[in-house]
N, CA, C and O atoms as a GROMACS GRO file, in nm:
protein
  536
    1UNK      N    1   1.847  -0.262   0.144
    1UNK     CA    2   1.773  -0.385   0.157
    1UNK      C    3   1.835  -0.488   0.063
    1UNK      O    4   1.838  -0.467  -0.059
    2UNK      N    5   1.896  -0.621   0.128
    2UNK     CA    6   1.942  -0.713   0.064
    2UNK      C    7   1.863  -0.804  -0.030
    2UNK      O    8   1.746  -0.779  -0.003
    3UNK      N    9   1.867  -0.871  -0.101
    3UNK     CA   10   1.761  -0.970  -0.156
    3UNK      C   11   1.787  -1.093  -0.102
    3UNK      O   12   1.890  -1.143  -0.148
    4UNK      N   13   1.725  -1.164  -0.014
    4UNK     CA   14   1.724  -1.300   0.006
    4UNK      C   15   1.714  -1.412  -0.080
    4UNK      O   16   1.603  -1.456  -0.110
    5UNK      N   17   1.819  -1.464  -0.123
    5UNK     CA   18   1.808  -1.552  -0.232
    5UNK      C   19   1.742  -1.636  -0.245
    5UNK      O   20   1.738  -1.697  -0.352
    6UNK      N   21   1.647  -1.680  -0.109
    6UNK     CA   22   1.578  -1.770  -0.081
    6UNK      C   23   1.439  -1.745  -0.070
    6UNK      O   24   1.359  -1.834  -0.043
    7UNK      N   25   1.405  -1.616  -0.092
    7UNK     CA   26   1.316  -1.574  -0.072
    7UNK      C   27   1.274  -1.504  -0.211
    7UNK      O   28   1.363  -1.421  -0.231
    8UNK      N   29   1.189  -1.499  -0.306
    8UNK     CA   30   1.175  -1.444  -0.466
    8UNK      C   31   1.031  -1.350  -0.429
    8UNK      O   32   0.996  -1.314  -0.541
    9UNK      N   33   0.956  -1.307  -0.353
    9UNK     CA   34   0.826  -1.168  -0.313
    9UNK      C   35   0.899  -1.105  -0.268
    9UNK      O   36   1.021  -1.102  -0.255
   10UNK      N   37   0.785  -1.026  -0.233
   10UNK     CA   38   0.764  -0.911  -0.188
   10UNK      C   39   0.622  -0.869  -0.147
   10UNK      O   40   0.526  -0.902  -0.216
   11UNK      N   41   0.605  -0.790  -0.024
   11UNK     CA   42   0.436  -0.777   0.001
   11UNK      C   43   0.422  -0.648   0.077
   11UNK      O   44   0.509  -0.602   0.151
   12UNK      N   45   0.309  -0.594   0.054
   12UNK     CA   46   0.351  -0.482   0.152
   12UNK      C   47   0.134  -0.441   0.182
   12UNK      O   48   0.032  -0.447   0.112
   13UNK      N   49   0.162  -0.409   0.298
   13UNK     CA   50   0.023  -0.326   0.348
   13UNK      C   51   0.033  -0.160   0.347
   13UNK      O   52   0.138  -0.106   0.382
   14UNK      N   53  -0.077  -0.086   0.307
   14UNK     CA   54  -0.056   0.035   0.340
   14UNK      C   55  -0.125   0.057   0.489
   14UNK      O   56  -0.231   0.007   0.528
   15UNK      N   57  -0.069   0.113   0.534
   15UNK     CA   58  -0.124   0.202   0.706
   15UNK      C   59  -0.170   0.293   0.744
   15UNK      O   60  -0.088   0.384   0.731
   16UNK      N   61  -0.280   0.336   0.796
   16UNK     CA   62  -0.309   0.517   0.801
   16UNK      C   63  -0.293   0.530   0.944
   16UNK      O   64  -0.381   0.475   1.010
   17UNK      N   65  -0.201   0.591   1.011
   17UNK     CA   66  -0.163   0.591   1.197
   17UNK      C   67  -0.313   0.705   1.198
   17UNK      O   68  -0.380   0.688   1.300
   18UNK      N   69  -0.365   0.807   1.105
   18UNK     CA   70  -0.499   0.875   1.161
   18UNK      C   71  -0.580   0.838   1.150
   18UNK      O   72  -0.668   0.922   1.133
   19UNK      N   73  -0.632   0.669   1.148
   19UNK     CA   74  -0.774   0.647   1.162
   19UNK      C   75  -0.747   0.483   1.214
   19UNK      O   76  -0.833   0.406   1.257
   20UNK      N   77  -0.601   0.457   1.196
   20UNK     CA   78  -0.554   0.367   1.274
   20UNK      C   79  -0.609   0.200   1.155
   20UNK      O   80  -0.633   0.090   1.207
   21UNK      N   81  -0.617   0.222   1.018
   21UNK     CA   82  -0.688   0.143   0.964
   21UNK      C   83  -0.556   0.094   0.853
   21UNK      O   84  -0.448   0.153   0.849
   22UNK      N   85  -0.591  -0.022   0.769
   22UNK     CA   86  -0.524  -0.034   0.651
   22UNK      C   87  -0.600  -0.108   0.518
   22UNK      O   88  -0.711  -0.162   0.509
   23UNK      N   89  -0.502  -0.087   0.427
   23UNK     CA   90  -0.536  -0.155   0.323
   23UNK      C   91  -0.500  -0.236   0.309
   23UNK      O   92  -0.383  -0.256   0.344
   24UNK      N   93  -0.596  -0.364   0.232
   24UNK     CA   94  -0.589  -0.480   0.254
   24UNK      C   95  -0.659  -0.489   0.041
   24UNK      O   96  -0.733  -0.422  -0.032
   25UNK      N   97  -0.582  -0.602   0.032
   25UNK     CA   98  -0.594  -0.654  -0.143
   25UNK      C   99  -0.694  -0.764  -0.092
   25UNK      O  100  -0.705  -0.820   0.017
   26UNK      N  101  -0.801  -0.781  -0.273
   26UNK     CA  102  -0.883  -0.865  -0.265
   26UNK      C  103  -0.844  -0.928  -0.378
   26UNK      O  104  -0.821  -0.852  -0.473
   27UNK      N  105  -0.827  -1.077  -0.401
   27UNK     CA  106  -0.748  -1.102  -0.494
   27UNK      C  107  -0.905  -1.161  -0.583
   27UNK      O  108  -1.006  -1.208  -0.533
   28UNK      N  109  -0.873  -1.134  -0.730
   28UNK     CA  110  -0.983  -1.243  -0.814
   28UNK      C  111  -0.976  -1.304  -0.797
   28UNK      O  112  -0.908  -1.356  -0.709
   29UNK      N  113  -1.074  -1.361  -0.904
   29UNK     CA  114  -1.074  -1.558  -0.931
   29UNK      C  115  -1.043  -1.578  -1.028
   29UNK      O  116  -1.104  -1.659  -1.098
   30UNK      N  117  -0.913  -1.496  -1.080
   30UNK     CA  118  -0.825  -1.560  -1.203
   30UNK      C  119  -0.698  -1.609  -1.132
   30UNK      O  120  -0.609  -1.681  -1.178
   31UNK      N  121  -0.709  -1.556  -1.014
   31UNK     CA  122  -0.550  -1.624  -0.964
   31UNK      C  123  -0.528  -1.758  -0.931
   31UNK      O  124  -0.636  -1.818  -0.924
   32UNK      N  125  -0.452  -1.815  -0.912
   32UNK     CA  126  -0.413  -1.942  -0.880
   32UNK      C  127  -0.454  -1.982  -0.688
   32UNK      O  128  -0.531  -2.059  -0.630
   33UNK      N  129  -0.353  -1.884  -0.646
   33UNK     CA  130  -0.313  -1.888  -0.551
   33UNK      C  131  -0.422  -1.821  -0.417
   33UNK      O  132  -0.403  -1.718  -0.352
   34UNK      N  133  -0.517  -1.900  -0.407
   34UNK     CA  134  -0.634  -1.797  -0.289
   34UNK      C  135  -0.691  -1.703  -0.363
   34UNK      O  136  -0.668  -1.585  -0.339
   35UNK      N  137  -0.783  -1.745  -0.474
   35UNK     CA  138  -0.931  -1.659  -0.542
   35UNK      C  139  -0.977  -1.612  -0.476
   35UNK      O  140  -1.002  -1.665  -0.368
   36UNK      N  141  -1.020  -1.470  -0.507
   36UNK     CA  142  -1.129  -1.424  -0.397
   36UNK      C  143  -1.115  -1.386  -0.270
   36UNK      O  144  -1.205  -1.338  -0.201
   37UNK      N  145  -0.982  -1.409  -0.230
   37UNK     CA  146  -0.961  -1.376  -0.064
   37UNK      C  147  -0.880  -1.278  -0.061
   37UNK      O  148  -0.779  -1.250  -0.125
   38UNK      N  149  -0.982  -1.192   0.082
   38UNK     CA  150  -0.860  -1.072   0.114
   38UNK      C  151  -0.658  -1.092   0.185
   38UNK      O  152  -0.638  -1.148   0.293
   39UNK      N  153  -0.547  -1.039   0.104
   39UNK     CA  154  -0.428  -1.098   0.146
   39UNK      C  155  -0.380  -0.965   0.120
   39UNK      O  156  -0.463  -0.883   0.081
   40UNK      N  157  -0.263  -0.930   0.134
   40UNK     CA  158  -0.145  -0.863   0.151
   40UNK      C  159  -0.123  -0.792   0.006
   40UNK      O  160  -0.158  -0.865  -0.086
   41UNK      N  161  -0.077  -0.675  -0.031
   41UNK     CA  162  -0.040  -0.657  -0.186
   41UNK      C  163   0.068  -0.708  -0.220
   41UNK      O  164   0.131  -0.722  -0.115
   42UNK      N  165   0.139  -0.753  -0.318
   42UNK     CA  166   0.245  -0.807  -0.383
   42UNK      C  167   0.307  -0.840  -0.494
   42UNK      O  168   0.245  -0.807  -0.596
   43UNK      N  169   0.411  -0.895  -0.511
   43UNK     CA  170   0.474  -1.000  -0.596
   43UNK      C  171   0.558  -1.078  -0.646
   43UNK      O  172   0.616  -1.119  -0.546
   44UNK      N  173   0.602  -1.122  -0.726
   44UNK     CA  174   0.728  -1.130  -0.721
   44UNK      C  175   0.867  -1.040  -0.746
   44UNK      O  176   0.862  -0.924  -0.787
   45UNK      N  177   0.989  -1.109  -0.717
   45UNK     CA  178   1.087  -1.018  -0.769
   45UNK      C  179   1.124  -1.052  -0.926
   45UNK      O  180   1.083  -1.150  -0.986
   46UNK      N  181   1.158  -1.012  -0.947
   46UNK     CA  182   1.187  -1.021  -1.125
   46UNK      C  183   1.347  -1.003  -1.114
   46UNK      O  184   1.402  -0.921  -1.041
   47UNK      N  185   1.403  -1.084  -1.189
   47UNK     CA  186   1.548  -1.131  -1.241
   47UNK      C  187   1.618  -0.968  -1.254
   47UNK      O  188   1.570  -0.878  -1.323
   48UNK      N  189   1.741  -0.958  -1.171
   48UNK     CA  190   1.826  -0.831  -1.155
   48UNK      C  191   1.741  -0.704  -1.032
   48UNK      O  192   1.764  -0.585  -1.012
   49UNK      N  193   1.675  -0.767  -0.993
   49UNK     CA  194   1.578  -0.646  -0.896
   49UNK      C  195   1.575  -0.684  -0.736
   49UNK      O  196   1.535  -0.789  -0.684
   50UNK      N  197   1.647  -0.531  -0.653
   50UNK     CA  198   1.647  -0.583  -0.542
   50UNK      C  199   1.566  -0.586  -0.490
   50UNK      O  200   1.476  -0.537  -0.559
   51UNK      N  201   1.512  -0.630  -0.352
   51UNK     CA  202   1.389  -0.618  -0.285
   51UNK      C  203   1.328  -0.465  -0.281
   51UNK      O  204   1.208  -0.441  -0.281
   52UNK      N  205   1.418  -0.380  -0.278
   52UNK     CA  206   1.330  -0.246  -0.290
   52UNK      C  207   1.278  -0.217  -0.410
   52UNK      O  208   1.167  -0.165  -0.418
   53UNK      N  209   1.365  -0.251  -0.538
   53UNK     CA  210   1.292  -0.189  -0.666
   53UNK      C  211   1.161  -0.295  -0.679
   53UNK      O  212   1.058  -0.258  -0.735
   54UNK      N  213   1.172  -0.397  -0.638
   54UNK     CA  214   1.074  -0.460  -0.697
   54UNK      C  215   0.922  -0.436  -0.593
   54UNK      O  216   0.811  -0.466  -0.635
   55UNK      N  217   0.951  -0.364  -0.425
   55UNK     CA  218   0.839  -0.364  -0.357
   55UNK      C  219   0.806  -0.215  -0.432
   55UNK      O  220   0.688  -0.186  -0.451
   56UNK      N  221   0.886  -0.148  -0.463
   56UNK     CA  222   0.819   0.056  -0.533
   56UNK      C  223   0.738  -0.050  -0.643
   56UNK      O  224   0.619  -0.073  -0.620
   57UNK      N  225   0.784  -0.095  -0.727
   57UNK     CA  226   0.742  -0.121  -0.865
   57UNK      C  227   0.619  -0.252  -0.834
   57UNK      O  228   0.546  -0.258  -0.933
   58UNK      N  229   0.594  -0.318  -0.765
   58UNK     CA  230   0.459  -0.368  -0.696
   58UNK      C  231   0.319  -0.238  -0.663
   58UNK      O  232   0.204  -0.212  -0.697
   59UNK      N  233   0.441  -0.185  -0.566
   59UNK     CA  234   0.314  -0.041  -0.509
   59UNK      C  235   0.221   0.025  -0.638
   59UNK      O  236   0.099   0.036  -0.653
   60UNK      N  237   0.352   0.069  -0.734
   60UNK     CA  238   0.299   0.150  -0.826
   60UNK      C  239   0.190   0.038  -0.895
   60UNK      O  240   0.068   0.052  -0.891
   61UNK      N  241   0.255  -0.064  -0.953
   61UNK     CA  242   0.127  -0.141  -1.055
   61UNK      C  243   0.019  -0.177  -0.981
   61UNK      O  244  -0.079  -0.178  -1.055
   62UNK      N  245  -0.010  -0.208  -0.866
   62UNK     CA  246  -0.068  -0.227  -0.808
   62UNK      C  247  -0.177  -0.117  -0.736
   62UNK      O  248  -0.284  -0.160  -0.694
   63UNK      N  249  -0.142   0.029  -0.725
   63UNK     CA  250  -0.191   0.118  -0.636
   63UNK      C  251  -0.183   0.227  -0.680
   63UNK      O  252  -0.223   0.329  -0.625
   64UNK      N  253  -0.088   0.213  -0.868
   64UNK     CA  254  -0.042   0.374  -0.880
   64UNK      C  255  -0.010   0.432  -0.875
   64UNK      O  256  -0.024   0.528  -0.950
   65UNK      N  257   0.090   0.418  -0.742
   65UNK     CA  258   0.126   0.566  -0.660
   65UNK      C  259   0.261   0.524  -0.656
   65UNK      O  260   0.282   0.404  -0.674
   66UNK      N  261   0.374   0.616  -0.632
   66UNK     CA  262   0.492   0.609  -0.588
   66UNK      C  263   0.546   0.617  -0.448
   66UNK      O  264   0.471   0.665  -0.362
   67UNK      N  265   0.638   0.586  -0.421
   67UNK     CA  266   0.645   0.588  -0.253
   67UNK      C  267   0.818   0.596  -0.245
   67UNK      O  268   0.900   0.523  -0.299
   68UNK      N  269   0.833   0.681  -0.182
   68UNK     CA  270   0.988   0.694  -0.122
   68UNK      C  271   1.057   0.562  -0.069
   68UNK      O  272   0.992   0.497   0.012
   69UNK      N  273   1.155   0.526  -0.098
   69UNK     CA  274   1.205   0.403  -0.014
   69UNK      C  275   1.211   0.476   0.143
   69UNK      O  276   1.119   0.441   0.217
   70UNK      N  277   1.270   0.535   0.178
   70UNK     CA  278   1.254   0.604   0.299
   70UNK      C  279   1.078   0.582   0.380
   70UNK      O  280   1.042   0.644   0.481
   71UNK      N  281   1.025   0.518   0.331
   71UNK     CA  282   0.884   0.514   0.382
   71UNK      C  283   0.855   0.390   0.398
   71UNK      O  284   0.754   0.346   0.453
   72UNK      N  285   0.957   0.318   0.342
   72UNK     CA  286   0.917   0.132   0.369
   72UNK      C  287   0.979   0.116   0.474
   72UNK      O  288   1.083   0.178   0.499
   73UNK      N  289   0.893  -0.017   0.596
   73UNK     CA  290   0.906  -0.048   0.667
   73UNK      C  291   0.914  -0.182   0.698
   73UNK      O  292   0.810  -0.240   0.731
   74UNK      N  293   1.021  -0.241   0.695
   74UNK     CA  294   0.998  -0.368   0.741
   74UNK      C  295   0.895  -0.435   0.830
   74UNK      O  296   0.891  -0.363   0.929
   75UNK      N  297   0.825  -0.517   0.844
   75UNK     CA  298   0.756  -0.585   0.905
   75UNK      C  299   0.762  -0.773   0.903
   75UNK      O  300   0.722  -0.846   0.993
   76UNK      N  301   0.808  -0.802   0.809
   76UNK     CA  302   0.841  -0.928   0.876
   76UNK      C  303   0.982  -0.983   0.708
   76UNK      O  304   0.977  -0.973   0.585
   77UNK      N  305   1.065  -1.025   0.788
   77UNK     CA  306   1.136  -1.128   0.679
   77UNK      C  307   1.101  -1.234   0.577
   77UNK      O  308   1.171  -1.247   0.477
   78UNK      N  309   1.004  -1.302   0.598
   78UNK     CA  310   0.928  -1.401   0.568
   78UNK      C  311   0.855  -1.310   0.455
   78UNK      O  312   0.781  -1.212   0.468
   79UNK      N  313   0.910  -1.386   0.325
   79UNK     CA  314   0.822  -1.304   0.271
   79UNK      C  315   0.842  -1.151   0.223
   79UNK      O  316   0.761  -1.096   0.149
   80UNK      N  317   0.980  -1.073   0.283
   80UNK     CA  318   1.005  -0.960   0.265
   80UNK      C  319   0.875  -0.880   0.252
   80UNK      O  320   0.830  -0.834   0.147
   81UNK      N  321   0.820  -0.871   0.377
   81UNK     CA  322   0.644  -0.835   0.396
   81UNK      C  323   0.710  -0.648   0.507
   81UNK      O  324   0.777  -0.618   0.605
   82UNK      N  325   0.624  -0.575   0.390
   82UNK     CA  326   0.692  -0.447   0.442
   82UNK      C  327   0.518  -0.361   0.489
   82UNK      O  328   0.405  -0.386   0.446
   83UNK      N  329   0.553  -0.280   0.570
   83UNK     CA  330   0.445  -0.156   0.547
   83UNK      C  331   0.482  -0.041   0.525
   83UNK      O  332   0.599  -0.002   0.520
   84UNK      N  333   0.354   0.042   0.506
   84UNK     CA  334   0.410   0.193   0.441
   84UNK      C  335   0.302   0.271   0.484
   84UNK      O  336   0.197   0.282   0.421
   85UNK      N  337   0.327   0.325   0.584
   85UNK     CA  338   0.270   0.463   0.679
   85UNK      C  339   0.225   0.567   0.537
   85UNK      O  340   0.294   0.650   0.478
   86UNK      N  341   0.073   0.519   0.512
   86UNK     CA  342   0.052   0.638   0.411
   86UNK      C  343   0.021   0.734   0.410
   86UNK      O  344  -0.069   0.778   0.482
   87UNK      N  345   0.105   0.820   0.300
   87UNK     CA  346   0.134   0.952   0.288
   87UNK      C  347   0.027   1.024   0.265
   87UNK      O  348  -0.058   0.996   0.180
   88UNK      N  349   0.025   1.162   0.371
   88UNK     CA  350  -0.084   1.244   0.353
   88UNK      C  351  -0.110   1.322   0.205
   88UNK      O  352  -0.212   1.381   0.168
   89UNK      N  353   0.019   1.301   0.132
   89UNK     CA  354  -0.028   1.413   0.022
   89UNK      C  355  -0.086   1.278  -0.078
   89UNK      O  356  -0.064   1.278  -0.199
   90UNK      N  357  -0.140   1.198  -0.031
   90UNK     CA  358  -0.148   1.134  -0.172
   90UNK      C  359  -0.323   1.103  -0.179
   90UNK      O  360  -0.366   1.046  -0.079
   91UNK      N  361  -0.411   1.131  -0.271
   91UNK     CA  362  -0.530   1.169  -0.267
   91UNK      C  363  -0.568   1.035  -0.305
   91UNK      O  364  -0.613   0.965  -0.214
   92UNK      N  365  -0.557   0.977  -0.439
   92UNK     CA  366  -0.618   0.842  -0.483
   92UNK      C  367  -0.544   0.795  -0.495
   92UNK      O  368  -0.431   0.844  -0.492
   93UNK      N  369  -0.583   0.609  -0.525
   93UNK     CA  370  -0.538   0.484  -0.520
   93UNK      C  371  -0.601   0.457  -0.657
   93UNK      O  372  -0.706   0.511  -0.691
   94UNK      N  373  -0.517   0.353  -0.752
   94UNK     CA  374  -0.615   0.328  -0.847
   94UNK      C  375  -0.557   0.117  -0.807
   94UNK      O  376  -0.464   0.064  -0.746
   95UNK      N  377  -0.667   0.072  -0.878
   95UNK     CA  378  -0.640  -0.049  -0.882
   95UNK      C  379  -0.582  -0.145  -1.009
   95UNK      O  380  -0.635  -0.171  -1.118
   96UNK      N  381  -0.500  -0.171  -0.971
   96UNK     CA  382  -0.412  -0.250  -1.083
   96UNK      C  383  -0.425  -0.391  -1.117
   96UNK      O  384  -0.460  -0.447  -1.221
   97UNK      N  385  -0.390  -0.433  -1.005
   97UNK     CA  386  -0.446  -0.578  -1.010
   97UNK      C  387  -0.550  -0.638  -0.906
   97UNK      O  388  -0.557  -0.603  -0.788
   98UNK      N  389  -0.602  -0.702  -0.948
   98UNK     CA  390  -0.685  -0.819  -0.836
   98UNK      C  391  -0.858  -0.761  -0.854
   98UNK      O  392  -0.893  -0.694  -0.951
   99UNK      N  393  -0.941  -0.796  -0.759
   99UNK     CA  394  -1.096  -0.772  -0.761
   99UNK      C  395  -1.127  -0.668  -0.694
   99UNK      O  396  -1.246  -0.639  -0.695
  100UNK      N  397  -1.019  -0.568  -0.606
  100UNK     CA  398  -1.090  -0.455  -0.496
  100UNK      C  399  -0.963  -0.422  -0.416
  100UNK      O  400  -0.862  -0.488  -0.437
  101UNK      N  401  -0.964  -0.344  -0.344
  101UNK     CA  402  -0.895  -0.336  -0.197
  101UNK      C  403  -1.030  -0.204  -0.143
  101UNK      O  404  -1.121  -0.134  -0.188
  102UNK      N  405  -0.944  -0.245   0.004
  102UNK     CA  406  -1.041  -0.183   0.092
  102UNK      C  407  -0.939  -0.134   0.222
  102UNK      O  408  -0.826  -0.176   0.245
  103UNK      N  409  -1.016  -0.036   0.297
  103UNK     CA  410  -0.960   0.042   0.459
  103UNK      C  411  -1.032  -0.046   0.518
  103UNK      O  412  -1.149  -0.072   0.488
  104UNK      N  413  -0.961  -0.102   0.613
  104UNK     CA  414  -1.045  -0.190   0.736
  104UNK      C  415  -0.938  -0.196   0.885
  104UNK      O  416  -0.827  -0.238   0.856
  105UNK      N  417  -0.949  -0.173   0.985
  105UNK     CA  418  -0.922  -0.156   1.126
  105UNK      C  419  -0.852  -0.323   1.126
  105UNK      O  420  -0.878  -0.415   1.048
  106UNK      N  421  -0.782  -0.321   1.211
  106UNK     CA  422  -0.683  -0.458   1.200
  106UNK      C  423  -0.833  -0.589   1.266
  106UNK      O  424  -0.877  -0.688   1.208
  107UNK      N  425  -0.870  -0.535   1.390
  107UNK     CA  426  -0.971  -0.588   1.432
  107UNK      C  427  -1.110  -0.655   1.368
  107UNK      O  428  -1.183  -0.747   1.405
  108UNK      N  429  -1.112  -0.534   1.222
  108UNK     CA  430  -1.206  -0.592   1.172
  108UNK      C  431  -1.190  -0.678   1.059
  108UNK      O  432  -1.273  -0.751   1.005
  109UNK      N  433  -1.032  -0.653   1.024
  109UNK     CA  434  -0.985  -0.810   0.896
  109UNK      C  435  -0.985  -0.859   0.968
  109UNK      O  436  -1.103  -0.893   0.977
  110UNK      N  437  -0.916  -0.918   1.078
  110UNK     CA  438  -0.907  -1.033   1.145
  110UNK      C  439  -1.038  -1.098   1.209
  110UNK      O  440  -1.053  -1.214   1.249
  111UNK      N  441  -1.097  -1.029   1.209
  111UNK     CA  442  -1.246  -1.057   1.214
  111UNK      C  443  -1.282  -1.159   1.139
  111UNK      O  444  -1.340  -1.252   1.195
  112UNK      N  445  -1.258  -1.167   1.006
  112UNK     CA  446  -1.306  -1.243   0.870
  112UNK      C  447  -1.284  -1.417   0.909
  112UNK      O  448  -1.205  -1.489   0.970
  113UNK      N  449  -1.376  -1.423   0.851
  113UNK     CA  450  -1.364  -1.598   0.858
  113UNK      C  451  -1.225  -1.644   0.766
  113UNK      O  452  -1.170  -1.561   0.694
  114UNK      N  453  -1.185  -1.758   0.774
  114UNK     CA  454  -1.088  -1.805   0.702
  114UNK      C  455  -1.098  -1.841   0.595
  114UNK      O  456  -1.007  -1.891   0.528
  115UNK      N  457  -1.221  -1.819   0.558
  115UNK     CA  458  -1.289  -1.858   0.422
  115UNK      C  459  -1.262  -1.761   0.310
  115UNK      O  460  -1.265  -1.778   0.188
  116UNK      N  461  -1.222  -1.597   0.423
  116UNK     CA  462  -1.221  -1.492   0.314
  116UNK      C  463  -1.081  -1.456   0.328
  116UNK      O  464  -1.047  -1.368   0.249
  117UNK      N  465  -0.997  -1.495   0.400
  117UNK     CA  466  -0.859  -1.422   0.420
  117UNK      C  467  -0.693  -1.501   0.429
  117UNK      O  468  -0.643  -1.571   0.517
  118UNK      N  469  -0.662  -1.472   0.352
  118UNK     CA  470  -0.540  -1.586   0.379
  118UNK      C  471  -0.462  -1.623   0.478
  118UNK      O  472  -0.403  -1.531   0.535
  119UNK      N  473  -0.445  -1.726   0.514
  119UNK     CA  474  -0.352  -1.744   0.687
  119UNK      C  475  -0.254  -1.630   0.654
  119UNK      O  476  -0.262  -1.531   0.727
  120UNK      N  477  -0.150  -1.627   0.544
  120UNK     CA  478  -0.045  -1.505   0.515
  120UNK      C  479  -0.067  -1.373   0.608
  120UNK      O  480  -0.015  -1.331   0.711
  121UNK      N  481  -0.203  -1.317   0.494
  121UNK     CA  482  -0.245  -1.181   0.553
  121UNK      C  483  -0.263  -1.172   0.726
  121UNK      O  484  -0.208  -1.084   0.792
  122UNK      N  485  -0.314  -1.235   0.761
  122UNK     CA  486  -0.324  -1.313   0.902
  122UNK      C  487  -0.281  -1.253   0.986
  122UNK      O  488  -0.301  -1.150   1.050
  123UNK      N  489  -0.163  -1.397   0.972
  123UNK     CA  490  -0.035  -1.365   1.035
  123UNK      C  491   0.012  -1.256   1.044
  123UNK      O  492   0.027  -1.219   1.161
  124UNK      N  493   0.071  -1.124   0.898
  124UNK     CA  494   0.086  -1.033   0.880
  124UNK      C  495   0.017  -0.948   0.978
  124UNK      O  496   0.095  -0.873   1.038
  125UNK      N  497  -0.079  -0.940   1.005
  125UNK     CA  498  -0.247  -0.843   1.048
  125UNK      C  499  -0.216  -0.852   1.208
  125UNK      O  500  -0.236  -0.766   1.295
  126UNK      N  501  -0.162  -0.981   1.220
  126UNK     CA  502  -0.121  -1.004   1.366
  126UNK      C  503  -0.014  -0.921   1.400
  126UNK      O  504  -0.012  -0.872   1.513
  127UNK      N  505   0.075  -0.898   1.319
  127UNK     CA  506   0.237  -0.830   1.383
  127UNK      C  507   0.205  -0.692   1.328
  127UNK      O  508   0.269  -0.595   1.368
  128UNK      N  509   0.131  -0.682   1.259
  128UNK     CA  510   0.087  -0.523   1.237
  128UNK      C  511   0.063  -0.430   1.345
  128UNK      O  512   0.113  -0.322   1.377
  129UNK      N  513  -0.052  -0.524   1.406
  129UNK     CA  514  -0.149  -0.461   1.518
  129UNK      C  515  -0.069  -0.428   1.620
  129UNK      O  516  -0.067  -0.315   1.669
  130UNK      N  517   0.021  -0.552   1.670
  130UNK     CA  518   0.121  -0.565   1.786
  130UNK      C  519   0.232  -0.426   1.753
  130UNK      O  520   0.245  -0.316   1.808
  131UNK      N  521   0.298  -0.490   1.642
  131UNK     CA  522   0.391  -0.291   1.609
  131UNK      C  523   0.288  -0.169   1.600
  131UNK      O  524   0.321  -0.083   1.517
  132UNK      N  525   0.183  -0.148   1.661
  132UNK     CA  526   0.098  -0.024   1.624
  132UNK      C  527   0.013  -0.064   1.797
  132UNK      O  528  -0.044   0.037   1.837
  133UNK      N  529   0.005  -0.124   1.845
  133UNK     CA  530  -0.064  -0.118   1.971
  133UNK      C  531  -0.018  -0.060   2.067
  133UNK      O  532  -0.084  -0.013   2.159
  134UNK      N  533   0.162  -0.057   2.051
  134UNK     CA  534   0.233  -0.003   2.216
  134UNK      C  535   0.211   0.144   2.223
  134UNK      O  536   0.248   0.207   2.322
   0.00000   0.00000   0.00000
């Protein structure tokens, strides 16, 4: 995975293909950027880090957990916005940053008013569903 020079994130959703649901971040109201609304996990890249070290090293601060590069999945360029088909051996999630995350069916984030969800995640939630519907 190259780093887009033009591009400085990284974001990623987790996926469960056995209940067909994902995780979705709830950000506080210390952030700048969309308080309070459910969006995508992430962050930035940090100076010398390619897009992969910096999406493992998101996962972990963010979720705890480690994840094989072999398990990331592209999902959109924009954004270097990846998913990750989660792994059965992995029991808990802890939370690192933000106000919550949660399992919710693509149908039922997108559900959410715009009041609670970022156009980002959205969009994302949209090409999710579509790569997981055929």
């Amino acid at each position: 995975m190259n780093q887009d020079l033009g591009n400085s994130r990284v974001g990623f959703f987790l996926y469960s293909p056995s209940d067909r649901k994902v995780l979705i971040h709830k950000r506080d109201d210390k952030t700048e950027h969309s308080p309070n609304k459910w969006d995508y996990f992430g962050g930035a890249i940090e100076q010398g880090e390619t897009v992969e070290e910096a999406l493992t090293r998101e996962i972990y601060e963010e979720l705890g957990i480690w994840i094989d590069k072999d398990g990331l999945e592209l999902l959109s360029q924009e954004n270097n916005i990846y998913y990750i088909v989660f792994p059965k051996y992995i029991r808990t999630l802890r939370l690192g940053e933000g106000a919550g995350f949660a399992w919710f069916s693509t149908e039922e984030a997108l559900g959410f008013n715009e009041d609670l969800m970022t156009e980002d995640a959205r969009r994302y939630l949209k090409l999710l569903r579509e790569r997981f519907s055929a």
